[in-house]
N, C-alpha and C positions, 0 to 999 in steps of 0.2 A: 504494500500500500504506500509505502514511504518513498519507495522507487519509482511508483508511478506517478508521482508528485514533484520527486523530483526532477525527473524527466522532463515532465509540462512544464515545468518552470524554466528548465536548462533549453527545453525547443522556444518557447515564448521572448526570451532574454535573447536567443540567436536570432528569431524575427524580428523582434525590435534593433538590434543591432545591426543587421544587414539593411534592413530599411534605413535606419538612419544615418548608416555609413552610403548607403546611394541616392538618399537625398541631400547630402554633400558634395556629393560627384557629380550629382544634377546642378543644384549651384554652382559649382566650379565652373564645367563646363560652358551655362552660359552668362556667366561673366566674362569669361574670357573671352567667348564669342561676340560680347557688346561690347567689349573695349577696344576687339582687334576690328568693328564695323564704326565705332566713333572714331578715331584714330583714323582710318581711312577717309572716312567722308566728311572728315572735320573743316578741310583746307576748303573740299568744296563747299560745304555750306559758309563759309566766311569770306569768300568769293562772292558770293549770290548774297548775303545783306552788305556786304559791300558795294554790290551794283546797283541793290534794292535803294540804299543811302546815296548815291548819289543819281540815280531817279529822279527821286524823290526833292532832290536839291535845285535840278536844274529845272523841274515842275516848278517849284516855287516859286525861281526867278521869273522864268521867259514869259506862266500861261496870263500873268497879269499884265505885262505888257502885249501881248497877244490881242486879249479882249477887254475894252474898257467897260465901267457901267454902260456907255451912254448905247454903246453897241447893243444893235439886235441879236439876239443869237442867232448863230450859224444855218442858216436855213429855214429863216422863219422869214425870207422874202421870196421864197419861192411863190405863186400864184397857183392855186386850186386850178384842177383841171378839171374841165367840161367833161361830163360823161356822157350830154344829150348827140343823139345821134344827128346830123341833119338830114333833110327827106332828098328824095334821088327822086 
């Protein structure tokens, strides 16, 4: 009785251990997998808000001199077009 007790307890203790020894290994893994994927695509993305910033910069300047208040907007002088057919 005491053997089979001790047994469940000695198989239980190895399940718990193997599980928690490969959810470590599962961590490990991907850790390292997100650092060797940041590290790689790091320069690119610091490229792209680089480019985003100066966008964004030269938006600033030019689109106010572009369009003033007093200006229409861009295509709002176009003239509605007739849809009426004329008679033949």
């Amino acid at each position: 009785m005491k053997r089979k007790i001790l047994f469940g307890i000695a198989i239980f203790l190895l399940l718990l251990f193997g599980t928690g020894l490969s959810a470590m290994w599962l961590l490990n893994q991907t850790s390292r997998t997100y650092s060797e994927t940041h590290r790689m695509f790091h320069q690119h993305v610091s490229h792209l808000n680089s480019l985003r910033f100066e966008t964004s910069a030269i938006n600033t300047h030019y689109l106010p001199d572009m369009f003033s208040a007093d200006d229409p907007l861009p295509g709002s002088s176009l003239r509605s077009c007739s849809t009426t057919a004329s008679p033949i």
